[in-house]
N, C-alpha and C positions, 0 to 999 in steps of 0.2 A: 403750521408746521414748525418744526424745531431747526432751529441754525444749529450746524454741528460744529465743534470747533477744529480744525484744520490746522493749527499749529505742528511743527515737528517736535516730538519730545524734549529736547533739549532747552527749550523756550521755557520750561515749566519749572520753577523753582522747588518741587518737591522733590522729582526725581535728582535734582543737584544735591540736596538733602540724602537721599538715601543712599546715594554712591559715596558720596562722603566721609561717611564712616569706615567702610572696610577699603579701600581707597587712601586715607590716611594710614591704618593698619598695615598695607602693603607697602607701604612707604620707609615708615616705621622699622619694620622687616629688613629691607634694604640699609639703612642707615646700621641699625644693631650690625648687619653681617658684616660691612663694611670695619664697623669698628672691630670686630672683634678678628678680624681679617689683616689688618691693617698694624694693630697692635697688640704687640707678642706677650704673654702670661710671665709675669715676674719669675725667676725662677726659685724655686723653694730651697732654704739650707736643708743640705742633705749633713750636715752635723748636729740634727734634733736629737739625736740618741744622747751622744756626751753631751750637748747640752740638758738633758731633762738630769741627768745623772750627776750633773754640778746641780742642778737646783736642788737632788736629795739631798746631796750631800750637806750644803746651807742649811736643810728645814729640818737634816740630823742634829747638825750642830746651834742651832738655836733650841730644840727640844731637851737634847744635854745639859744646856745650861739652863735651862731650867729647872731640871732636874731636882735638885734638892730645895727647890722651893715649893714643888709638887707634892714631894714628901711631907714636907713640915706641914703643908696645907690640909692633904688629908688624916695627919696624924691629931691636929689639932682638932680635926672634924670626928675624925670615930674614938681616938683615945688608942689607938691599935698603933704596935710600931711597926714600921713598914719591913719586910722581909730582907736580908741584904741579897742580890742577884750578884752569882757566886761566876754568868757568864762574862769574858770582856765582851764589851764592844767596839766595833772599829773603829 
């Protein structure tokens, strides 16, 4: 006849293995809520506008000055003299 084994679940190191997993997950869960609970979201400059509109301004004024070095580059390149643009600009 067969000896059965009579242990209570807990004695058996698989099932400590399989709890284990989602177990730590829950855990996990808690500590994130925690933090994200606990410490508040930097707040965002709400003066992104004028600021993105200073950096045109910048990437205007380094294209300007380029400017006539663009010219002379493609004029050298096609032999064409470049148009003169009759608009200002700001």
């Amino acid at each position: 006849m067969e000896k059965l084994d009579t242990k209570p679940w807990w004695n058996y190191g698989y099932v400590w293995l399989i709890i284990s997993g989602p177990l730590l997950v829950v855990i996990a869960a808690f500590i994130t809520a925690y933090i994200a609970v606990t410490r508040p979201d930097p707040v965002v400059d709400n003066d992104y506008y004028r600021h993105g509109i200073e950096i045109n301004k910048t990437l205007n004024e380094q294209r300007d000055s380029l400017a006539p070095a663009i010219q002379a580059r493609n004029h050298a390149a096609t032999g064409l003299k470049p148009a003169q643009d009759s608009t200002p600009r700001p």
